[in-house]
C-alpha positions in Angstrom: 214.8 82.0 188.1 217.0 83.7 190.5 215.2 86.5 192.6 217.4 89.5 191.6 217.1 88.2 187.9 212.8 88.1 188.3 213.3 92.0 190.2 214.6 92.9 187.5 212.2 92.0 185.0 209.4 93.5 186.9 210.4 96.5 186.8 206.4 97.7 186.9 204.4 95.2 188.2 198.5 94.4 191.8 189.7 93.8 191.5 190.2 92.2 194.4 187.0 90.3 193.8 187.1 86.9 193.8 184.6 85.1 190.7 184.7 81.7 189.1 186.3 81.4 185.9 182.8 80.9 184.1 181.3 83.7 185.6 183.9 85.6 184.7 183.9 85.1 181.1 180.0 86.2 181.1 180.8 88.9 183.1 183.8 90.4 180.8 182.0 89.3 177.8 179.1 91.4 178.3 181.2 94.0 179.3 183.2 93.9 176.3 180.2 94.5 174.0 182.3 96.5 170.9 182.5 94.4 167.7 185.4 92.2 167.9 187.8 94.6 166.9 187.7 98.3 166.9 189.0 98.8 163.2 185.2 97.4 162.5 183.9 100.7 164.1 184.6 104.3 164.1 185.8 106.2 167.4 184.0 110.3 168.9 185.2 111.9 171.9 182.3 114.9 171.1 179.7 112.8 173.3 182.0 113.8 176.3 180.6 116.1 178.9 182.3 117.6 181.2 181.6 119.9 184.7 184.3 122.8 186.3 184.7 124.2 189.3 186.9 125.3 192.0 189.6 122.2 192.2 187.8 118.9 190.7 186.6 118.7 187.2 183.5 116.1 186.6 183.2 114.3 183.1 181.1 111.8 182.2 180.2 109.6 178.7 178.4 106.4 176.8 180.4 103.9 175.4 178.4 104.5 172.7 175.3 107.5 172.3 173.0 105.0 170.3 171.6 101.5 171.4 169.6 98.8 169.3 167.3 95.9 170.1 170.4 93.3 169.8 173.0 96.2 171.7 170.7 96.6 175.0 174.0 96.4 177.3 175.8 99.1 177.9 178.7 101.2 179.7 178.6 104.6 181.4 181.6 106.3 182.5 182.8 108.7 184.9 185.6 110.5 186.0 186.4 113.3 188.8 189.8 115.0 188.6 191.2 117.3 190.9 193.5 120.3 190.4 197.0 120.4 191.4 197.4 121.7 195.3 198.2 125.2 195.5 198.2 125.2 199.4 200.9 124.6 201.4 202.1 121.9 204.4 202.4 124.5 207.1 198.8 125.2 206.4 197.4 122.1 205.8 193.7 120.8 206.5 194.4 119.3 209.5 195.1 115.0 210.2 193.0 112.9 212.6 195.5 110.0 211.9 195.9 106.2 213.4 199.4 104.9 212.9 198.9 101.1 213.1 202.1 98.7 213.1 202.4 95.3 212.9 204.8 94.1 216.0 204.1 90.2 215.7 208.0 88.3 215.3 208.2 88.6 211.9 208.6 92.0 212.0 212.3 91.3 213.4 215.0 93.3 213.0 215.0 95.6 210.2 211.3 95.5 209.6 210.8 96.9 212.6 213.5 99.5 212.8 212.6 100.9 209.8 208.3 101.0 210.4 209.4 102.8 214.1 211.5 105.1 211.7 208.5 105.7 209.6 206.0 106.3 212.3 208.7 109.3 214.0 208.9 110.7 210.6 204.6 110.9 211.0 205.4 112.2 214.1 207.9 115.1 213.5 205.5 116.6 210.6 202.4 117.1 212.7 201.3 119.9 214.0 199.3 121.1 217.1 196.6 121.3 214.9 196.1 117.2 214.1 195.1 114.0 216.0 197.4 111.1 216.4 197.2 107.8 218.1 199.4 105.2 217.7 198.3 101.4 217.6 200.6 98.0 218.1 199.7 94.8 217.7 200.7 90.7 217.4 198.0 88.5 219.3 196.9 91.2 221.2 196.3 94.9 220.6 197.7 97.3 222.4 197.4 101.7 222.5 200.9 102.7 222.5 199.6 106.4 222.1 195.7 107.4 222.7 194.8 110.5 220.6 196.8 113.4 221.4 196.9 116.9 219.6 200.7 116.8 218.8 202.4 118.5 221.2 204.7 116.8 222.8 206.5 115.3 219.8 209.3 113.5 222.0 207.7 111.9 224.3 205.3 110.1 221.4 208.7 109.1 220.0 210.0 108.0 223.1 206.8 105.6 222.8 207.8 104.3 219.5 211.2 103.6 220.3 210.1 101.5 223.0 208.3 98.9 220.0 209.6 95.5 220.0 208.9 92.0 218.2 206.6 89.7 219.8 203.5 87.1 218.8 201.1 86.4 216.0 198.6 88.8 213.8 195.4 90.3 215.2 195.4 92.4 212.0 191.7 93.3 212.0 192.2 93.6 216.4 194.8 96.4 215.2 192.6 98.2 213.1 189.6 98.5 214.8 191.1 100.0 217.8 192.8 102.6 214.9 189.2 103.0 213.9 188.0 103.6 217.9 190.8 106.2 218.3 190.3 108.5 215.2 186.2 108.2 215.6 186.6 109.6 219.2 188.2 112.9 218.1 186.3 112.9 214.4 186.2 116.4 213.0 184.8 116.7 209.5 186.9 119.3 208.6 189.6 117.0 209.1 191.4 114.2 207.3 190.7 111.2 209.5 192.2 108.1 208.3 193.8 105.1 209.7 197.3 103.7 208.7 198.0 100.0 208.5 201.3 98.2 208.1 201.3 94.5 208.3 204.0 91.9 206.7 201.8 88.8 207.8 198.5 86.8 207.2 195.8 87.6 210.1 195.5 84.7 212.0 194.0 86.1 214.8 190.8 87.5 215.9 188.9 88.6 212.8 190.5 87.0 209.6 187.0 86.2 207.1 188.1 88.7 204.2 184.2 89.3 203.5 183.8 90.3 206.9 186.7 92.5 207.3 185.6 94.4 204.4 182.2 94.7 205.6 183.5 96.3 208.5 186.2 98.8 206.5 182.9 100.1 204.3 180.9 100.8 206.8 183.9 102.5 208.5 183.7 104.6 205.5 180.4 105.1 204.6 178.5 105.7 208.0 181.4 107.3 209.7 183.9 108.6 207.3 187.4 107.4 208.2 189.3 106.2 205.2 192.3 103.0 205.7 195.1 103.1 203.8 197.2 99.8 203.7 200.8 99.3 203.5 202.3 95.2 202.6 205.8 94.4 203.9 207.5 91.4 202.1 206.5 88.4 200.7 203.8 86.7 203.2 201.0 88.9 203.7 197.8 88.9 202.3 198.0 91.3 199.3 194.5 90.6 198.3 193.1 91.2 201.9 195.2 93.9 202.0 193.9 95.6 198.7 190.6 95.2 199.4 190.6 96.5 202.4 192.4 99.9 200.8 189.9 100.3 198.4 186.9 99.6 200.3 187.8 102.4 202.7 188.7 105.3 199.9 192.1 104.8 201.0 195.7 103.5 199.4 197.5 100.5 198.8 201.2 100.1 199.3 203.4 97.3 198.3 207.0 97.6 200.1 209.3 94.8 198.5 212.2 96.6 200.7 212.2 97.5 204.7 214.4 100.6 203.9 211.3 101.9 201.6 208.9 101.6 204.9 210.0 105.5 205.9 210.0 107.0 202.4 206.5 105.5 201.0 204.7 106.6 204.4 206.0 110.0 203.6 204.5 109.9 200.3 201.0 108.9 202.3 201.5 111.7 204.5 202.2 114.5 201.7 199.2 113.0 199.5 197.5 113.7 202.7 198.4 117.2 203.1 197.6 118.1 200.0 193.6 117.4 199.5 191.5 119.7 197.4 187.6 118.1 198.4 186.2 117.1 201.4 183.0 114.9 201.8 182.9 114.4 198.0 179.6 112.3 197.2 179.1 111.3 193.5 175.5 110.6 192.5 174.1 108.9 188.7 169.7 109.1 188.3 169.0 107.1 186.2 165.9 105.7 184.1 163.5 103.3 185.6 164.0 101.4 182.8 167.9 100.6 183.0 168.8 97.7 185.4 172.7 98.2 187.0 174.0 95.0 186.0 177.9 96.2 188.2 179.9 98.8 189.1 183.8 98.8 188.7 185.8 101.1 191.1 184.0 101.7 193.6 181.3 100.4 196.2 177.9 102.0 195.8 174.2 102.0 197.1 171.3 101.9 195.2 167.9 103.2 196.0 165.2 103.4 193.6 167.0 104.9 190.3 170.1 106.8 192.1 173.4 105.2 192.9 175.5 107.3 195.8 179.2 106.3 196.2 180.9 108.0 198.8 184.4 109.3 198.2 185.0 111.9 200.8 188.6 113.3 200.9 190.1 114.1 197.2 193.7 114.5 196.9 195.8 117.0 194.5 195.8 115.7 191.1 194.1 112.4 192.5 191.6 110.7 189.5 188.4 108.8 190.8 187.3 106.8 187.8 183.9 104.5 187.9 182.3 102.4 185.4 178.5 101.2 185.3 178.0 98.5 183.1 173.8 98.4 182.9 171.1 97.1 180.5 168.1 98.4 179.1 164.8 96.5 179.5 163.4 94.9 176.4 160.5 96.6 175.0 161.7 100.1 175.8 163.1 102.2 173.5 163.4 105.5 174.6 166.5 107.8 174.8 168.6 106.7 178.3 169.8 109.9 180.0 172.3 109.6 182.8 172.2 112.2 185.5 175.5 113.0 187.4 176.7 115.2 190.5 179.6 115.6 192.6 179.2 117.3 196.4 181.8 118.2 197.9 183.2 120.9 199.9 186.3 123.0 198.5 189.1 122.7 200.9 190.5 125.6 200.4 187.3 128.0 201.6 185.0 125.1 202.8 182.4 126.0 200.2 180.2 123.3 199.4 179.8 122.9 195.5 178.1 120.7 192.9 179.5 119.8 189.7 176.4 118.3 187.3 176.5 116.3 183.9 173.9 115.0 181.7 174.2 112.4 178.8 171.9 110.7 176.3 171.9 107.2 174.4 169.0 107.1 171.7 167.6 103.9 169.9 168.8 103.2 166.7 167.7 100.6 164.5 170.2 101.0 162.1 173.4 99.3 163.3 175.3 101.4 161.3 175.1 104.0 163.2 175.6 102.4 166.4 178.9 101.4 165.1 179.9 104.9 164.1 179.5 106.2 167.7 181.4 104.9 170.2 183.2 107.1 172.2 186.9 106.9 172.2 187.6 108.1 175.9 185.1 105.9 177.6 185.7 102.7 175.2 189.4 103.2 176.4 188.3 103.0 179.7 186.2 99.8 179.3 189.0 98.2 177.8 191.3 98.9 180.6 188.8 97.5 183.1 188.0 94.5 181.0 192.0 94.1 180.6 193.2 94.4 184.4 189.6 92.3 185.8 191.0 89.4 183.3 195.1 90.2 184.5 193.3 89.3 188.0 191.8 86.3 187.6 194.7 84.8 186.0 196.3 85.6 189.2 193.8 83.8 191.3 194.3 80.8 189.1 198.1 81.3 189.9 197.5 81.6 193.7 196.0 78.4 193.6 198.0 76.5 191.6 196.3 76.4 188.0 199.2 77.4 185.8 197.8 76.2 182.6 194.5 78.1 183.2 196.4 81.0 184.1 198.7 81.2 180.8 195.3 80.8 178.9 193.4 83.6 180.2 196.7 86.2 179.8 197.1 85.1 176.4 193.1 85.7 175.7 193.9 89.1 177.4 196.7 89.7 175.2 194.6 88.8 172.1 191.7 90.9 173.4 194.0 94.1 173.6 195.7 93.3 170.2 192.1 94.4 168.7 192.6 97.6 170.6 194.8 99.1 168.9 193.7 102.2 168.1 192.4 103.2 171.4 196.2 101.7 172.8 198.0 104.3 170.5 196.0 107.5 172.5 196.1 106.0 175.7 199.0 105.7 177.8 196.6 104.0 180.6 195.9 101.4 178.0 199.7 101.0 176.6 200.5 100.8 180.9 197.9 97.8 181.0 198.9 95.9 178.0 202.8 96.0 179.2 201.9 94.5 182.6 199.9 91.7 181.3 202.8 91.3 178.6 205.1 91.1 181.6 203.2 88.9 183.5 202.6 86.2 180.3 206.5 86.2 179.8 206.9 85.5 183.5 204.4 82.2 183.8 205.7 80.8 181.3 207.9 78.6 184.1 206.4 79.7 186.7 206.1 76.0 187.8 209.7 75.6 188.3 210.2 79.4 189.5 211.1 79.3 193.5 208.3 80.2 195.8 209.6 83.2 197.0 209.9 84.5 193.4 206.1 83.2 192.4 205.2 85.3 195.7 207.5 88.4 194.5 205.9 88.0 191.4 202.0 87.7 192.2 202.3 90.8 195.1 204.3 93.1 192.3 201.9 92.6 189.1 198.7 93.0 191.6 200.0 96.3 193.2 200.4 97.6 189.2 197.3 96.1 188.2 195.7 97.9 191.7 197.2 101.6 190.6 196.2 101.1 186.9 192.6 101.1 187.8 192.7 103.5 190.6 194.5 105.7 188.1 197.3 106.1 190.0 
């Protein structure tokens, strides 16, 4: 398959986490715990609860409001949503922002014309009022730019034009001195966030993925600078890369194109302009009796009965959506209640608010009426996460040469989503999910004979949809 014939194919097509295929099937078994098809039970949305005020909007539900001795797993969902910015850019919460750029040789030629292009644009829409540095790296890493309130615009750009090609990948060396620059001038009233661009595998310095995202969480959590990550071409690590972006409550860019280098770090930079919350925590209680068995979306920390996951910034019209898969201990069968808030501090007065929900699952012994009370907005979301963890793991078995493996599980995803139906028809989340997986099936069906640059078009495109599905973007 020729590569302009594949591009055009995909027209849409991105967990990171890497499992073992029989792990996997536990996990998205238990998961999946509806009857086998949802025309065998009957759909609420009235179980929904929902908390308003200032810009975000908190709702929280059950998969289902009843439990039985044979049903004792279960899923909890919940959802903030923030209000469309009413604000504008010349009076925008100010940026404490670490352009990072890839110079090793790959970056040749147009690659790097067009990042340098991208980082004046950065440039020419600060103000006096935010924090730049600018970071380049191949072996070594080197601080084109230390912090500077943005003054001088020129002269920074003078520094940019000056960027050429050279040496390997210290991706993680990059990074963390974009990490050192923005914590020296950290403001929490600001946005402080690092930017990293990167078309190659890090082979330098720190390159053990679990290691690099150890460092980008607690980056996050302990001092509260985001990463967004932007992938140029074909040879980078897009799961790395992913990770990494959603670890640090950041983004995750696939750029197929150098000439989209400029325009998608404009996008970053406006999303960043535009943020509603500030040092946004979300916190669930709940009983001592319900064991977390995961989390999907987001990393969180548990102690005693209350899980904390920190979110911090909150961008206009931005979703956050988590699921808790838990189980209730045997022997207990009392209602479950599920205790939620969300911190934050308005952006637009600095107010600090808290939105609070509370929802209840009672025992039932009468099945029933456990199948007559599922609700139809968190099921939906189940499914999606059930759908796009599977999508992924096909694409591991892909990455490492398992084609027949990897047709198997999309067409057990595709089966799976044909007993969705009726949650597919209300969702367009859902419908988005089941067309990328349809996608992807139709395009491993050769993938064996498919030229390598395609296979590698193919896996970095149907990951990055796959990423934004379940960050809901």
């Amino acid at each position: 398959m020729k590569s302009k014939t594949l591009f055009t194919m995909l027209t849409m097509i991105g967990l990171t986490s890497i499992v073992t295929l029989s792990s996997f099937y536990k996990t998205t078994n238990q998961l999946a715990n509806t009857p086998d098809t949802d025309e065998a039970i009957s759909y609420k949305s009235n179980s929904k609860q929902t908390s308003q005020l200032g810009n975000l909007t908190l709702s929280t539900a059950f998969e289902n409001d009843y439990y039985t001795n044979n049903n004792r797993e279960g899923n909890f969902y919940v959802e903030l949503k923030a209000n469309k910015y009413n604000g504008n850019h010349e009076t925008h919460t100010p940026l404490n922002i670490s352009v990072v750029i890839d110079r090793s040789g790959s970056m040749a030629g147009d690659k790097m014309q067009n990042a340098k292009k991208a980082a004046k644009y950065i440039v020419d829409q600060l103000s006096s009022d935010d924090y730049l540095s600018v970071v380049i790296y191949d072996g070594e890493v080197t601080l084109l730019q230390p912090t500077i309130s943005v003054n001088n615009k020129q002269a920074i750009k003078y520094k940019i034009d000056a960027i050429t090609d050279r040496g390997g990948t210290n991706l993680m060396g990059g990074a963390m001195k974009g990490y050192e620059e923005v914590k020296r001038f950290y403001k929490p009233g600001y946005i402080n966030r690092v930017l990293l661009l990167s078309d190659g595998q890090a082979n330098e310095g720190i390159t053990d993925p679990q290691q690099i995202e150890k460092i980008v969480r607690n980056q996050n959590k302990e001092n509260g600078i985001s990463i967004s990550t932007f992938g140029l071409g074909n040879d980078y690590n897009e799961d790395l890369m992913t990770a990494m972006a959603e670890t640090g409550t950041g983004n995750y860019y696939f750029i197929n194109n150098t000439e989209k280098i400029a325009s998608i770090f404009k996008k970053e930079l406006n999303g960043l302009m535009e943020v509603v919350a500030q040092n946004t925590t979300l916190t669930i209680t709940i009983p001592d009796f319900v064991n977390i068995e995961k989390v999907y979306g987001y990393k969180y920390d548990q102690i005693g009965n209350q899980l904390t996951i920190h979110l911090h910034d909150i961008f206009s019209e931005e979703t956050k959506g988590l699921l808790i898969k838990y189980r209730i201990q045997n022997g207990n069968n009392t209602a479950v209640k599920f205790i939620a808030k969300a911190n934050y501090a308005d952006a637009t007065n600095k107010e600090n608010k808290v939105l609070a929900t509370s929802n209840k699952a009672s025992f039932t012994n009468q099945l029933s009426v456990y199948k007559d009370y599922f609700n139809e907005w968190a099921s939906a979301q189940v499914a999606l996460y059930v759908s796009n963890e599977k999508l992924e793991v096909a694409m591991k078995e892909v990455d490492k040469g398992n084609y027949k493996q990897a047709r198997e599980i999309v067409q057990e995803n595709t089966i799976y989503m044909s007993k969705k139906s009726k949650l597919i028809e209300k969702s367009p989340e859902l419908k988005r999910a089941t067309d990328n997986n349809s996608a992807y099936d139709e395009n491993i069906k050769n993938v064996e004979s498919m030229a390598e640059a395609d296979v590698k078009f193919l896996q970095k495109s149907t990951k990055s949809e796959n990423y934004m599905i379940r960050n809901k973007k």
